[in-house]
LUMVOGU-554941 format. One record per residue (C-alpha): y, x, z; chain; residue in one letter. Coordinates in nm, 3 decimals, always signed. Example, Ala and Ser with C-alpha at 12.3 -4.5 7.8 and 13.67 -1.06 7.14 Angstrom:
<vogus>
<vogu <-0.450 +1.230 +0.780> 'A' 'A'> <vogu <-0.106 +1.367 +0.714> 'A' 'S'> 
</vogus>
This chain:
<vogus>
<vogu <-1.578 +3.271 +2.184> 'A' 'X'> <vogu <-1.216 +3.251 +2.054> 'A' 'X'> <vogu <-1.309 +3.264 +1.696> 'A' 'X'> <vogu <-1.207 +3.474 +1.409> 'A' 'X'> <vogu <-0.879 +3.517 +1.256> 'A' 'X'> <vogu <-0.808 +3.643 +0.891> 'A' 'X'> <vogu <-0.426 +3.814 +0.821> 'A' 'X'> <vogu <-0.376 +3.870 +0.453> 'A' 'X'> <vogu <-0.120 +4.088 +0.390> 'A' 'X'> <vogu <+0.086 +4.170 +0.044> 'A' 'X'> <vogu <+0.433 +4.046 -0.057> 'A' 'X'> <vogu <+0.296 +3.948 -0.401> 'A' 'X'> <vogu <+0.086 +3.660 -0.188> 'A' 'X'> <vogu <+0.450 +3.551 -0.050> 'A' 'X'> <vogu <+0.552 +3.534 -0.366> 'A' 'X'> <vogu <+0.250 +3.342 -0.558> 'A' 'X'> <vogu <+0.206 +3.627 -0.806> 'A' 'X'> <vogu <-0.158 +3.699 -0.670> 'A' 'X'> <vogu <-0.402 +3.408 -0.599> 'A' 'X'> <vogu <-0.528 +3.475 -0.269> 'A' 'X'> <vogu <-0.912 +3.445 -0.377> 'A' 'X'> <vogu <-1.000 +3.685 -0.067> 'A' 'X'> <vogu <-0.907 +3.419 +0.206> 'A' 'X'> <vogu <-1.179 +3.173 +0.047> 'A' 'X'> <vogu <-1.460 +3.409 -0.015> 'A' 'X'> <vogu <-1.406 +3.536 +0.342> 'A' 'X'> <vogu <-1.404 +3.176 +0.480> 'A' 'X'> <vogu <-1.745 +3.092 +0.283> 'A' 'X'> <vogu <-1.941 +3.410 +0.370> 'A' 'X'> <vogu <-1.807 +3.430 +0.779> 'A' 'X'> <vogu <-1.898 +3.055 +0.773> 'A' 'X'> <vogu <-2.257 +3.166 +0.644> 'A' 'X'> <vogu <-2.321 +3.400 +0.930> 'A' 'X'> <vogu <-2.172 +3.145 +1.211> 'A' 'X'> <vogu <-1.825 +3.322 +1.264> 'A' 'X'> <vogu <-1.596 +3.023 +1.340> 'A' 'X'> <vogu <-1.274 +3.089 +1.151> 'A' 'X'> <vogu <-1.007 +2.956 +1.315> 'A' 'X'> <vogu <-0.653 +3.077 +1.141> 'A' 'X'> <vogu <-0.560 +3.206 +0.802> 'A' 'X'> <vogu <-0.219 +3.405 +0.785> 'A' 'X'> <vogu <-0.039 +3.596 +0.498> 'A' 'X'> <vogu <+0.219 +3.853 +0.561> 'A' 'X'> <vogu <+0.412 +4.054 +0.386> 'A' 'X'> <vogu <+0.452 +4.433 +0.335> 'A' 'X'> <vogu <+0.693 +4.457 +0.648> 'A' 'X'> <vogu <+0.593 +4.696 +0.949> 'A' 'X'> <vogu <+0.754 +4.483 +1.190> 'A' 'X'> <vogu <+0.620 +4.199 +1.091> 'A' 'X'> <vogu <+0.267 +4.279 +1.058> 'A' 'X'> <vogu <+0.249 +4.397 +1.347> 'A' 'X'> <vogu <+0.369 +4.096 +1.546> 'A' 'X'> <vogu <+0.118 +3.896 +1.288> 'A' 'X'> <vogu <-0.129 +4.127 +1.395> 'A' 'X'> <vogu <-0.044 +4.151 +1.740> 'A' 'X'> <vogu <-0.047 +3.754 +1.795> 'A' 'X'> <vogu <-0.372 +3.690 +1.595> 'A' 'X'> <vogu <-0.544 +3.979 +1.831> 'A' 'X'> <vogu <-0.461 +3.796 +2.161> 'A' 'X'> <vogu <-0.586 +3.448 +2.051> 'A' 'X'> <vogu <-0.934 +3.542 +1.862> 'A' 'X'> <vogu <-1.224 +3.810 +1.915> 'A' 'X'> <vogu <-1.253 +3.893 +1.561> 'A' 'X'> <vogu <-0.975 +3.954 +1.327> 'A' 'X'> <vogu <-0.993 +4.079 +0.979> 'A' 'X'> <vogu <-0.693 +4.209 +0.796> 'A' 'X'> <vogu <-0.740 +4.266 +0.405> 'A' 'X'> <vogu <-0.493 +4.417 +0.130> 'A' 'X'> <vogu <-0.252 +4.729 +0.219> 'A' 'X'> <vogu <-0.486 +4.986 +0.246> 'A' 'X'> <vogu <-0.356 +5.159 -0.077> 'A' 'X'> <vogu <-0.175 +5.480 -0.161> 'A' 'X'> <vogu <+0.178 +5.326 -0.235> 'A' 'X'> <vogu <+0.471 +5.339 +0.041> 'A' 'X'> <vogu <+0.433 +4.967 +0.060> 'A' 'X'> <vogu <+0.081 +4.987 +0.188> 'A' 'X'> <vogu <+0.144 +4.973 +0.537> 'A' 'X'> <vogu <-0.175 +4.825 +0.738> 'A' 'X'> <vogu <-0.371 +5.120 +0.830> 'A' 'X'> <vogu <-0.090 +5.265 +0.989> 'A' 'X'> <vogu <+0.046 +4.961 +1.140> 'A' 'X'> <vogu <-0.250 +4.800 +1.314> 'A' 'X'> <vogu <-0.341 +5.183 +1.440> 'A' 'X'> <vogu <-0.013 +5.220 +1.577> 'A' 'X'> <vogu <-0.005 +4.892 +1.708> 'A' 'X'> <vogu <-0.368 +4.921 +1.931> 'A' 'X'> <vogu <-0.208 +5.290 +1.982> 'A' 'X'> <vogu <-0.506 +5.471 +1.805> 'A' 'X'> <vogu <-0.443 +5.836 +1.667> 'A' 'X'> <vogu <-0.546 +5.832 +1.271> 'A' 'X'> <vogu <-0.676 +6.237 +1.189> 'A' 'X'> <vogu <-0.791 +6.263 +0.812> 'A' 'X'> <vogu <-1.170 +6.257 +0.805> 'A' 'X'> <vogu <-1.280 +6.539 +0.542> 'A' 'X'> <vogu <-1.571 +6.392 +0.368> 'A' 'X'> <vogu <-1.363 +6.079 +0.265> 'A' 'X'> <vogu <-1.121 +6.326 +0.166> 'A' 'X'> <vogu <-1.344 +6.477 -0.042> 'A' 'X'> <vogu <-1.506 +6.129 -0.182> 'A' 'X'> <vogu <-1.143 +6.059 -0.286> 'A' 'X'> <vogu <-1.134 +6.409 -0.467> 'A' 'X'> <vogu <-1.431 +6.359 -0.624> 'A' 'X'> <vogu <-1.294 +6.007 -0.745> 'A' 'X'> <vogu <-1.069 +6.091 -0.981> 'A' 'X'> <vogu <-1.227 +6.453 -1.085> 'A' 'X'> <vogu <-1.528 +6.223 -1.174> 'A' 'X'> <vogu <-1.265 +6.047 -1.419> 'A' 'X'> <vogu <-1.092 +6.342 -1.532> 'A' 'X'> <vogu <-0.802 +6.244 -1.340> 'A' 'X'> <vogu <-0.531 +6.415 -1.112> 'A' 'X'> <vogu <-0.495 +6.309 -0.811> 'A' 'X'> <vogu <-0.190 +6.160 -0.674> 'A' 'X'> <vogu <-0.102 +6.387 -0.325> 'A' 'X'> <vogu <-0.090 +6.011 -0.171> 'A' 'X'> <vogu <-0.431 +5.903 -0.219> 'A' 'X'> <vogu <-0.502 +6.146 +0.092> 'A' 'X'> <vogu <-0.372 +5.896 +0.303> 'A' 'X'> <vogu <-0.648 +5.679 +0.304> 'A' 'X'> <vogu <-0.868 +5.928 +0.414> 'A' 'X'> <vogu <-0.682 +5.917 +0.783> 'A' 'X'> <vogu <-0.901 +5.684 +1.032> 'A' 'X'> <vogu <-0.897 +5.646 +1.379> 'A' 'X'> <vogu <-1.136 +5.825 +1.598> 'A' 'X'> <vogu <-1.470 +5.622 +1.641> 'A' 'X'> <vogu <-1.374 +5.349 +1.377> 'A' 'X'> <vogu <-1.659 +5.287 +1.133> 'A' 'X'> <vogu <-1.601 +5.363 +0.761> 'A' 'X'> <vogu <-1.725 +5.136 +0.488> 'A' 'X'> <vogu <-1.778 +5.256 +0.165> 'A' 'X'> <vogu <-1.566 +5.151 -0.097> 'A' 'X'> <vogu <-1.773 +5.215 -0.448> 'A' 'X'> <vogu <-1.489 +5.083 -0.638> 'A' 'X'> <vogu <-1.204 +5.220 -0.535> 'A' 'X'> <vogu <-1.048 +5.475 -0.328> 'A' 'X'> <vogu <-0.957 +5.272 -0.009> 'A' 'X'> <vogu <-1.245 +5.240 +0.263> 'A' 'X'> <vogu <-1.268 +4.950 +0.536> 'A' 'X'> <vogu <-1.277 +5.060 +0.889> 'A' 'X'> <vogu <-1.407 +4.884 +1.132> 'A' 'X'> <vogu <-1.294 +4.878 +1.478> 'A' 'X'> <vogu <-1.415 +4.803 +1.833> 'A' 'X'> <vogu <-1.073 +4.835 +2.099> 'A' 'X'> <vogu <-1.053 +4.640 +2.411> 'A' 'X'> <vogu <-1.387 +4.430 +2.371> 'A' 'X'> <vogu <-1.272 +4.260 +2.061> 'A' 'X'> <vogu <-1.324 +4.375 +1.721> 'A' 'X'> <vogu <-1.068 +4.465 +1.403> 'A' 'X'> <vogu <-1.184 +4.472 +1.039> 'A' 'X'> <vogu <-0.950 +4.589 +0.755> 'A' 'X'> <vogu <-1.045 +4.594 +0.406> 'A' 'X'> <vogu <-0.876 +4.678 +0.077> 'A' 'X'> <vogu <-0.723 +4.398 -0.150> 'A' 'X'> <vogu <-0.854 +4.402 -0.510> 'A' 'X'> <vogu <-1.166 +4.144 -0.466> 'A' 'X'> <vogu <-1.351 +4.351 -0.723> 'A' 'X'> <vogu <-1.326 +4.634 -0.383> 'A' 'X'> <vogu <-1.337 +4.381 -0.084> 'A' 'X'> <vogu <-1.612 +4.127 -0.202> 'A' 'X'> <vogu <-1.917 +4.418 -0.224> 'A' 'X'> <vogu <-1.760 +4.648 +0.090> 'A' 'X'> <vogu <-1.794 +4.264 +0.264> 'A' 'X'> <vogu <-2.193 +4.231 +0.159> 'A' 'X'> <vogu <-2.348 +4.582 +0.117> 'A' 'X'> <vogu <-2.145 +4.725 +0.410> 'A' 'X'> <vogu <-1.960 +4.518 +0.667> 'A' 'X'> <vogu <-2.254 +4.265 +0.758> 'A' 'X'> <vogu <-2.378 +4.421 +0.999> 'A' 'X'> <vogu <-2.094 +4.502 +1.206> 'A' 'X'> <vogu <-2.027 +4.163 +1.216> 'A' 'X'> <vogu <-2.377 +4.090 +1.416> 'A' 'X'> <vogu <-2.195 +4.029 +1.786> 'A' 'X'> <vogu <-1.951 +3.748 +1.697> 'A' 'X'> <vogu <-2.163 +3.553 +1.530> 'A' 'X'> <vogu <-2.303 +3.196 +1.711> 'A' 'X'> <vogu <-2.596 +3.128 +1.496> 'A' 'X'> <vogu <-2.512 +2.962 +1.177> 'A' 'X'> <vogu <-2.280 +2.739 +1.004> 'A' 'X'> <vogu <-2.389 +2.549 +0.718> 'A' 'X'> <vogu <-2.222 +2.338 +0.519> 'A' 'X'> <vogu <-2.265 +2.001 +0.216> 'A' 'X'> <vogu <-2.046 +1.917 -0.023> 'A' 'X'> <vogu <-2.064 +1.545 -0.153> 'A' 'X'> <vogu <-1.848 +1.502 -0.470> 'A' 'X'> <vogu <-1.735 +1.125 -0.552> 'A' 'X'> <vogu <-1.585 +0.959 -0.831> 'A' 'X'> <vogu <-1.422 +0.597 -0.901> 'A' 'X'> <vogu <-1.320 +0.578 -0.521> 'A' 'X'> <vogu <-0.993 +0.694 -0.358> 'A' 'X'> <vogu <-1.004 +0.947 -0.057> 'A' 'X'> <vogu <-0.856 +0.664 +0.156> 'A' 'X'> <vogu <-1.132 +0.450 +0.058> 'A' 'X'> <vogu <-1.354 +0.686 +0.088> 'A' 'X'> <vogu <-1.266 +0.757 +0.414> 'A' 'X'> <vogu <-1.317 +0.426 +0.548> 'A' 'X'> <vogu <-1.637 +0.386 +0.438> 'A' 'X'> <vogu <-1.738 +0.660 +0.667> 'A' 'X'> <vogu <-1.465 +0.609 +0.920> 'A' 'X'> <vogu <-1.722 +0.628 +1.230> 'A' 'X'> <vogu <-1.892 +0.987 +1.086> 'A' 'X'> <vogu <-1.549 +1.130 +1.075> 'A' 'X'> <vogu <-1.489 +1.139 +1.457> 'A' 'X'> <vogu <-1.830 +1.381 +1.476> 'A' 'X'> <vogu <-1.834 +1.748 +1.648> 'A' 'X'> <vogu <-2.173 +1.843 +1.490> 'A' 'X'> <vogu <-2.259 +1.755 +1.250> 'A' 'X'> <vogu <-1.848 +1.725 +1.161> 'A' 'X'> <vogu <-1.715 +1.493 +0.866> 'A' 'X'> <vogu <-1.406 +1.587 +0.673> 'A' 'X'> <vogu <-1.242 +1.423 +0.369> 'A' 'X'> <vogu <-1.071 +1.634 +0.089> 'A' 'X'> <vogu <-0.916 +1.505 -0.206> 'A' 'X'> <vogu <-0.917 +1.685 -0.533> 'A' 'X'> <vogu <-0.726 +1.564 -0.873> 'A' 'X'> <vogu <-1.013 +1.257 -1.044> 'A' 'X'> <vogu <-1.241 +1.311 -0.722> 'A' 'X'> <vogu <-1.325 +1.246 -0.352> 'A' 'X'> <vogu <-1.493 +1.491 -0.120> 'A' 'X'> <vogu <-1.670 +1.511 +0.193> 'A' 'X'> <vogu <-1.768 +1.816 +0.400> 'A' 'X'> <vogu <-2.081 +1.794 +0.643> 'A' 'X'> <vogu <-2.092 +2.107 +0.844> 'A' 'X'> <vogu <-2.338 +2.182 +1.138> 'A' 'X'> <vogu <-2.336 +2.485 +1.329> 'A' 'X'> <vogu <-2.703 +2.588 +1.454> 'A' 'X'> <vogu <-2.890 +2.880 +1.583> 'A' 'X'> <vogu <-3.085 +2.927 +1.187> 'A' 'X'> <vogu <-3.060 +2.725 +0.928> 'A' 'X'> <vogu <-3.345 +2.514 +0.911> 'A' 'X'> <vogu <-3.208 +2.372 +1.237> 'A' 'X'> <vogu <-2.854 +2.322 +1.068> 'A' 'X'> <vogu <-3.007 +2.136 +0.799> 'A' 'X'> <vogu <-3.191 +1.869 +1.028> 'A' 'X'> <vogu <-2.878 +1.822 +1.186> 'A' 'X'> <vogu <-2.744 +1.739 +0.849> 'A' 'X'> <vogu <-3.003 +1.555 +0.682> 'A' 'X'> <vogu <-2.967 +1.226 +0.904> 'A' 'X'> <vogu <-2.529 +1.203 +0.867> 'A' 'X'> <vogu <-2.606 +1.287 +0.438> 'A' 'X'> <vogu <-2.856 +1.005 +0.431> 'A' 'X'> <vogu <-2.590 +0.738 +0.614> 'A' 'X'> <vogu <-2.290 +0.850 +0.364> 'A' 'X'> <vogu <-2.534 +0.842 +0.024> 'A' 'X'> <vogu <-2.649 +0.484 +0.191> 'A' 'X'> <vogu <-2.294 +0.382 +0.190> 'A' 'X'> <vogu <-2.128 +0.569 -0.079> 'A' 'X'> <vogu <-2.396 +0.472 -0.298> 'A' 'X'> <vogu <-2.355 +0.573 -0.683> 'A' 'X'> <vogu <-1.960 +0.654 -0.649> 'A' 'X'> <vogu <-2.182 +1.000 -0.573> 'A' 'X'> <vogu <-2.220 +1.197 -0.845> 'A' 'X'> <vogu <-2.397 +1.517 -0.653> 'A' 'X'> <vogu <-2.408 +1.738 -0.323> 'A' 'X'> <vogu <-2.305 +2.075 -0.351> 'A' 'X'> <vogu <-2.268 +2.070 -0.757> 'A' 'X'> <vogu <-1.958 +2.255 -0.915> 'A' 'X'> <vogu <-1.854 +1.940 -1.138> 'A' 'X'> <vogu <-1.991 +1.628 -1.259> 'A' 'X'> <vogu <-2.001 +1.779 -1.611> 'A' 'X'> <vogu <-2.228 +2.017 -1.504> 'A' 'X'> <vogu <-2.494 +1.741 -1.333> 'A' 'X'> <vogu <-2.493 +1.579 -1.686> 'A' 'X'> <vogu <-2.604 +1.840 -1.894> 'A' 'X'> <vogu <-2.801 +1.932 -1.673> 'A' 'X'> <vogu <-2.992 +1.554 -1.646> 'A' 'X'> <vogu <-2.936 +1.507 -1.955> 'A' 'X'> <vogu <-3.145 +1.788 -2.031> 'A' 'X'> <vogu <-3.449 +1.686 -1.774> 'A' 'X'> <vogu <-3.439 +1.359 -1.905> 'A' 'X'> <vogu <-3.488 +1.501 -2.300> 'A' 'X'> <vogu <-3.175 +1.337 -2.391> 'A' 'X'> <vogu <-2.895 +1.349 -2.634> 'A' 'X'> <vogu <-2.537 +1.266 -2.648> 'A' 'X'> <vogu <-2.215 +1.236 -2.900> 'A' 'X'> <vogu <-1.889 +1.180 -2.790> 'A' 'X'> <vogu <-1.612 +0.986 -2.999> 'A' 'X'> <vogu <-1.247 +1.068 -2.837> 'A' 'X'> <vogu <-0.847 +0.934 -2.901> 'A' 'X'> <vogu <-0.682 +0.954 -2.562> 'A' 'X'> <vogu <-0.866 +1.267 -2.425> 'A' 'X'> <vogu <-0.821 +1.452 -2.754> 'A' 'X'> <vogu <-1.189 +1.667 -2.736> 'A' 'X'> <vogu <-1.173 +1.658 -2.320> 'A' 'X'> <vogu <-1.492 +1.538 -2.311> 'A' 'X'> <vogu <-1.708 +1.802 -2.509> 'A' 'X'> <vogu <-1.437 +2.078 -2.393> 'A' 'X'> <vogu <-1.600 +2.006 -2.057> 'A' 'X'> <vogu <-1.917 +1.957 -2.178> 'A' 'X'> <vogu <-1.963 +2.313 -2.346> 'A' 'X'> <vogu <-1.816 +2.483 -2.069> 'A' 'X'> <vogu <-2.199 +2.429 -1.851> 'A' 'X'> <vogu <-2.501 +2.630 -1.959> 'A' 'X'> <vogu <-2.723 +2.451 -2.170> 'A' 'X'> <vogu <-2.482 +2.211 -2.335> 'A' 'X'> <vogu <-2.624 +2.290 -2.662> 'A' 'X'> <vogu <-2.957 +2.159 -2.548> 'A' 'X'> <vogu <-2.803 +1.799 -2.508> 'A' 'X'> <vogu <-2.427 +1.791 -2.686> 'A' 'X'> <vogu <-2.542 +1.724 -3.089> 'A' 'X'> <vogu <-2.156 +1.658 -3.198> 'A' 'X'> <vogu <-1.793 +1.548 -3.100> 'A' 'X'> <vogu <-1.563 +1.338 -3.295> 'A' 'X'> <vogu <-1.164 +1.354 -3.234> 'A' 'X'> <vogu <-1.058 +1.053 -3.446> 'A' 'X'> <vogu <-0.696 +1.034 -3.292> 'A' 'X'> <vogu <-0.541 +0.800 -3.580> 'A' 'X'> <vogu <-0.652 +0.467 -3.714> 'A' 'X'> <vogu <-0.778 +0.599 -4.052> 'A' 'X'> <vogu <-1.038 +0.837 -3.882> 'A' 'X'> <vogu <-1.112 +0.565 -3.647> 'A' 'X'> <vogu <-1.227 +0.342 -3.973> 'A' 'X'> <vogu <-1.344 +0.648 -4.204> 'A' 'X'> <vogu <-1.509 +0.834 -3.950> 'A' 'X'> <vogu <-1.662 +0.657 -3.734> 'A' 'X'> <vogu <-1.670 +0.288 -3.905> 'A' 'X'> <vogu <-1.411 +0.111 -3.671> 'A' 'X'> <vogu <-1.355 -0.243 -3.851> 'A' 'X'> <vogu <-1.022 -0.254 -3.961> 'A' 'X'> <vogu <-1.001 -0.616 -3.843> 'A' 'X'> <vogu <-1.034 -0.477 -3.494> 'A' 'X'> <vogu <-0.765 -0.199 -3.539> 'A' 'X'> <vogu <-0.542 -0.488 -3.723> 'A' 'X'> <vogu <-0.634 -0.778 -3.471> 'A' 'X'> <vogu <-0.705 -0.599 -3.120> 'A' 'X'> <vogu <-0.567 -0.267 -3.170> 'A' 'X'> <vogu <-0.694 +0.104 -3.085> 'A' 'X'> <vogu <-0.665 +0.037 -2.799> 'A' 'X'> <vogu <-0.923 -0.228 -2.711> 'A' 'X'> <vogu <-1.239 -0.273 -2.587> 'A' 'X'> <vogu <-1.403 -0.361 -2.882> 'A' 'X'> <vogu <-1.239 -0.029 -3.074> 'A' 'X'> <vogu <-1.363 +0.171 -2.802> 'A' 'X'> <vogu <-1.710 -0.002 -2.836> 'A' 'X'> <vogu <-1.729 +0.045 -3.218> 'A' 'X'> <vogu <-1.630 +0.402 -3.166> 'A' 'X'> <vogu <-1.900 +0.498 -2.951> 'A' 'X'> <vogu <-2.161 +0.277 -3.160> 'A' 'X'> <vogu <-2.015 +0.467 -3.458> 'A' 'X'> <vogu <-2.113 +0.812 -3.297> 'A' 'X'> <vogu <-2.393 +0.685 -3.168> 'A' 'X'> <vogu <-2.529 +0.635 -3.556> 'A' 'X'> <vogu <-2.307 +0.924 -3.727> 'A' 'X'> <vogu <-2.512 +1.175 -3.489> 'A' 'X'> <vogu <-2.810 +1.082 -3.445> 'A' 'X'> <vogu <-2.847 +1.083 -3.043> 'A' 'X'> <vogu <-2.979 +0.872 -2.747> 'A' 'X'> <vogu <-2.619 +0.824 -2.589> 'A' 'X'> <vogu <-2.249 +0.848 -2.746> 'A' 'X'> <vogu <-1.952 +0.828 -2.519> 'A' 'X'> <vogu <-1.640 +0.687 -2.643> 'A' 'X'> <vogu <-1.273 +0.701 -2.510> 'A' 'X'> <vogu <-0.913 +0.514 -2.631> 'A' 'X'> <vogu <-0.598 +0.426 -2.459> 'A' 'X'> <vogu <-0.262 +0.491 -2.329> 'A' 'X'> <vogu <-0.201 +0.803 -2.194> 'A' 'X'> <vogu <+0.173 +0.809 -2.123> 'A' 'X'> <vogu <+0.316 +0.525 -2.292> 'A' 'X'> <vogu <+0.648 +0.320 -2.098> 'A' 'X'> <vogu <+0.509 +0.003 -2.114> 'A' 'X'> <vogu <+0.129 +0.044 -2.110> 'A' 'X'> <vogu <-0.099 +0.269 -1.886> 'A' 'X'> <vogu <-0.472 +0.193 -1.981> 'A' 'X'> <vogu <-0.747 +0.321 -2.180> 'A' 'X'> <vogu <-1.104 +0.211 -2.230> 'A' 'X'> <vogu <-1.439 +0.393 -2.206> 'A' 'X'> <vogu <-1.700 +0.269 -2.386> 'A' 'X'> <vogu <-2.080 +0.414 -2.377> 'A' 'X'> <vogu <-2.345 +0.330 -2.675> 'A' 'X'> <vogu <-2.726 +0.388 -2.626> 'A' 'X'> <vogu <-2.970 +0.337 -2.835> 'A' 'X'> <vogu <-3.201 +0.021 -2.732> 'A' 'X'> <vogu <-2.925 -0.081 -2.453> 'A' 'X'> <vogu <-2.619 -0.316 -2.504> 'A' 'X'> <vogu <-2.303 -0.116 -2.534> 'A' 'X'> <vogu <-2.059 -0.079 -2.212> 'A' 'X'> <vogu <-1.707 -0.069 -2.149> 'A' 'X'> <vogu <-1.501 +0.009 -1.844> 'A' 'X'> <vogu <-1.080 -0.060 -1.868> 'A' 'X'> <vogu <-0.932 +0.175 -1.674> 'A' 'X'> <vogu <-0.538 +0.129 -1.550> 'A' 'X'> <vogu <-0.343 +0.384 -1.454> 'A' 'X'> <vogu <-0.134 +0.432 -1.191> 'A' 'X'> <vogu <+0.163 +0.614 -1.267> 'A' 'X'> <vogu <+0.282 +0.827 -1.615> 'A' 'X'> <vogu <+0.130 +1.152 -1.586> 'A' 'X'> <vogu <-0.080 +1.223 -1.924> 'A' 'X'> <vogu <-0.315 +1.518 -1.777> 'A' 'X'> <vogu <-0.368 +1.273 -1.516> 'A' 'X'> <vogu <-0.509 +1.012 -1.694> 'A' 'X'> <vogu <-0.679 +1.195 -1.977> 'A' 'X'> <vogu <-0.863 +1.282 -1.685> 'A' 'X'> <vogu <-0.921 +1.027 -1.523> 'A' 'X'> <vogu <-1.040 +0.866 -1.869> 'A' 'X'> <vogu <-1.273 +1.174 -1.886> 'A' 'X'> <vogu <-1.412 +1.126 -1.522> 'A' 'X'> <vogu <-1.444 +0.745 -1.587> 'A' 'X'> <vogu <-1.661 +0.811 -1.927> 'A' 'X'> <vogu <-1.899 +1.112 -1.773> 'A' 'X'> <vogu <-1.997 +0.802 -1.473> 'A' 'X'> <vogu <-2.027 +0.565 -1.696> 'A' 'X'> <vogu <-2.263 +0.773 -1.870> 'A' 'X'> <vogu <-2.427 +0.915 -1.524> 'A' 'X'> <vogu <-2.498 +0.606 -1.407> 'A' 'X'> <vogu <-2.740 +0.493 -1.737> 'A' 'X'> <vogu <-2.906 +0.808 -1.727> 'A' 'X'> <vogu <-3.002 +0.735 -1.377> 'A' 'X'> <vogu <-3.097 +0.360 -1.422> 'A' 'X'> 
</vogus>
């Protein structure tokens, strides 16, 4: 099979204007039912050019689905173009003309004469519903090879795609592809990727390496006729890279490393306090973003100056006077200081550097009660403060994952 190809048309993509949320959604869900996706393309609202996009995707895959354009506005041009283009006749089917009727009487609205148009559909194209608009997909078998187009607004496309187009999809697909993600931290991609140089040159199960800003990534796919079959092709290659990876992993298939700490924190019946300078509230800000971070997060502490260092938290004002805020032993006496002025079983504690000329660093420092208080120094690599307040955030939340685990 030559795969499937996915056109994306709208000049507002071109533009950046619209985040193009529908490519991703449709690469997770055609990788679900084993439809290899081979190209994404964006276009813009420009007859000639669709076409030729449309034309040259059509000769190189089986399957190509073309989303956005479908619309009542002059400038939504698919319908028309791919029809013209595979030289199919559209006639105006009468019952869609009448859903669209019903559409806006239903909202005590008149109806614009060009909604009508997207009641025209080639003859023996399949309809999909559209529930939340006026648009429907069609869905179209011509020469052996098979044409999808649905409408642009996700809130439209994402439930046509599940409730409707399924289905249709049955003949392309080769089984099923299923995919892990392993999320690392403290190690570079490069790094990374040597340590598992020798997986990376696999078909299937296939390795990849991404990089994201404070974290490493690697994708395991397999592609197998069900899923239990996918995942024993998987299970061996995920055992090597945890083996060598060891505890730079945080989590497989997680959304954030945040969200693997509340959520062990929680199992484990724990507590935690955070004391922050350099990140500024970063910490709990991340924190309280994951269900059930009120189960484990008692309080947060943003002592940014020297005098809420001392008052707050009970820094020694020999250590601001004869190391500095910026120390290891600050950063220790701020998370030992949270540690008591809370309560909890762990209190995480962050100082440093964030953009300064001369000095890049910060220190993360993690108090527990009946353990002896760590530290990690963290440099940084170039001047970019959202940088490393995040990496100073990243660097804390191991620190912490790591104790909860031993």
């Amino acid at each position: 099979m030559s795969g499937c190809e996915l056109l994306c048309v709208g000049t507002e993509l071109l533009l950046g204007d619209i985040v193009n949320t529908n490519a991703a959604f449709l690469a997770r869900e055609l990788a679900a039912r084993g439809i290899p996706l081979h190209r994404q393309s964006v276009v813009g609202d420009n007859p000639e050019r669709l076409r030729d996009a449309f034309l040259q995707s059509l000769s190189r895959a089986e399957l190509v689905i073309v989303t956005g354009g479908l619309g009542p506005t002059p400038d939504d041009i698919t319908r028309e173009t791919v029809c013209a283009a595979l030289g199919l006749e559209l006639k105006q089917d009468d019952a869609l003309a009448e859903a669209i009727r019903d559409f806006f009487l239903a909202r005590a609205c008149p109806m614009p004469k060009g909604n009508l148009r997207q009641a025209m559909v080639p003859k023996g194209a399949r309809v999909f519903a559209n529930k939340n608009g006026t648009a429907p997909g069609l869905g179209i078998r011509h020469g052996g090879k098979g044409v999808i187009l649905l409408p642009g607004p996700p809130r439209e496309l994402e439930p046509m795609f599940l409730n409707s187009v399924q289905d249709f999809l049955e003949e392309w697909s080769e089984g099923v592809i299923l995919s892990r993600m392993v999320r690392t931290m403290g190690i570079g991609e490069s790094a990374m990727s040597a340590a598992v140089e020798d997986l990376l040159d696999g078909e299937n199960p296939s390795v990849a390496p991404y990089a994201k800003s404070g974290e490493a990534l690697l994708r395991v796919t397999a592609r197998a006729p069900d899923e239990k079959a996918a995942a024993e092709l998987l299970a061996p290659v995920l055992e090597e890279i945890q083996r060598r990876l060891g505890d730079r992993i945080y989590g497989i298939d997680v959304p954030s490393i945040e969200s693997v700490l509340v959520k062990e924190l929680g199992t484990a019946g724990k507590s935690l306090a955070t004391a922050e300078s350099i990140t500024g509230g970063g910490l709990a800000k991340r924190l309280t973003d994951c269900p059930g971070a009120s189960s484990v997060l008692k309080g947060a502490a943003v002592a940014y100056c020297n005098e809420a260092k001392e008052n707050l938290l009970g820094v020694a004002r020999r250590t601001l006077k004869e190391q500095g805020a910026v120390s290891a032993q600050c950063a220790e006496e701020m998370a030992s200081g949270a540690l008591r002025l809370f309560g909890t079983d762990f209190a995480l504690a962050t100082t440093g550097f964030a953009d300064a000329n001369d000095e890049l660093h910060a220190y993360v420092a993690l108090a527990a009660r009946g353990r002896e208080t760590q530290t990690e120094h963290i440099r940084f690599a170039r001047n970019d403060r959202a940088a490393n307040r995040l990496l100073t955030e990243n660097a804390a939340f191991m620190l912490l994952l790591r104790a909860i685990r031993k």
